[in-house]
C-alpha positions in Angstrom: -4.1 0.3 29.8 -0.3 1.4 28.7 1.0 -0.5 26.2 3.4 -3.1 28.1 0.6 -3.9 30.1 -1.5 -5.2 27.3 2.3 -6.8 26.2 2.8 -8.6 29.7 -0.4 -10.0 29.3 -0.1 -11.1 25.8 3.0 -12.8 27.1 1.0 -14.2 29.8 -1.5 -15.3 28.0 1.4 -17.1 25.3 3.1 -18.8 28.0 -0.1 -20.8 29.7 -1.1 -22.1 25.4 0.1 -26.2 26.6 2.4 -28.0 24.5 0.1 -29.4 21.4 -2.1 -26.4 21.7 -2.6 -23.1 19.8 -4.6 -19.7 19.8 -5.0 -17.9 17.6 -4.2 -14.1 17.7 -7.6 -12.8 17.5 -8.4 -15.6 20.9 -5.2 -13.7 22.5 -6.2 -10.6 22.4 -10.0 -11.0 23.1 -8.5 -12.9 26.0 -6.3 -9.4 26.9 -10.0 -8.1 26.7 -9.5 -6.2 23.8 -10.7 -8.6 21.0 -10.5 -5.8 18.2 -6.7 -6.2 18.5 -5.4 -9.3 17.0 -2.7 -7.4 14.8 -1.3 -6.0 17.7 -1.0 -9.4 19.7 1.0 -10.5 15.9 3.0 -7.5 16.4 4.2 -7.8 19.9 4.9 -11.4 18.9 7.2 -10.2 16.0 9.0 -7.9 18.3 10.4 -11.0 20.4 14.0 -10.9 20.9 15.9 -14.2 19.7 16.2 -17.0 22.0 12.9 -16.3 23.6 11.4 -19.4 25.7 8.3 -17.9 24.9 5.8 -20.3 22.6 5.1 -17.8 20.3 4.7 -20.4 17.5 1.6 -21.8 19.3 -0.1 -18.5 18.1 -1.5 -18.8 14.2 -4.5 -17.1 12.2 -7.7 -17.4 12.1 -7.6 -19.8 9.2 -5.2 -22.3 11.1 -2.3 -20.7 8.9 1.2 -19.6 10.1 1.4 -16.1 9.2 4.6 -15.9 7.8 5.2 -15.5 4.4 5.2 -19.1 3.1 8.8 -20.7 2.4 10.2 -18.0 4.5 12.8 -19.0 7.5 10.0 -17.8 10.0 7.4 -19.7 8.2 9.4 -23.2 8.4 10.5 -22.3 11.9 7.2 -21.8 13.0 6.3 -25.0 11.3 9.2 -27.0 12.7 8.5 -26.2 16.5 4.7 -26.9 16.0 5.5 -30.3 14.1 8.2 -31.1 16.8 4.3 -30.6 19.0 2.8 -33.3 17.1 0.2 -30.6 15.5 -0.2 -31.8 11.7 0.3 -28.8 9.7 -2.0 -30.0 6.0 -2.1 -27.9 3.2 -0.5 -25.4 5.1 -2.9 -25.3 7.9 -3.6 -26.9 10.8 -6.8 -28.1 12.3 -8.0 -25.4 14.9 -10.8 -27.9 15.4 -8.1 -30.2 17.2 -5.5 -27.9 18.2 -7.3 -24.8 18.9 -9.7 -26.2 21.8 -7.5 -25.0 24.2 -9.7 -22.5 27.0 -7.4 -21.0 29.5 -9.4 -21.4 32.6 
């Protein structure tokens, strides 16, 4: 698979998370069927151009963090949007318990 296929699904993949919802990267990319590539799914998110209508901020770790460095203007972006969601963001992490039960069907 080239690599802007793996990207359109990634952004496929992105755009069905609902509103309220998150994956994580690792859960994107095993759902590209390449689980082994959750950095890549982080970079192709970080490579977004501005304005995007993308939900890219419905995509965190696998410890319910946002991966931006913490204080950071991505980092209270990020946190903005998913508050604006109604997703609780405690401790700087969010419950993937609640908001991570999304299954694409």
């Amino acid at each position: 698979m080239k690599s802007l296929e793996f990207n359109e699904l990634i952004w496929q993949i992105v755009a069905a998370i609902p509103l309220g919802k998150v994956l994580t990267y690792g859960q994107v990319a095993k759902l590209c069927g390449f689980p082994n590539h959750a950095r890549y799914v982080g970079t192709t998110l970080k490579c977004l151009p501005k304005g995007t209508t993308l939900p890219w901020h419905r995509v965190v770790n696998a410890k319910g963090e946002i991966s931006f460095p913490r204080g950071s203007e991505g980092y209270h972006r990020q946190l903005s949007l998913l508050e604006k969601e109604g997703i609780a963001i405690k401790n700087d992490k969010l419950s993937l318990a609640i908001y991570g039960s999304y299954s694409p069907s």
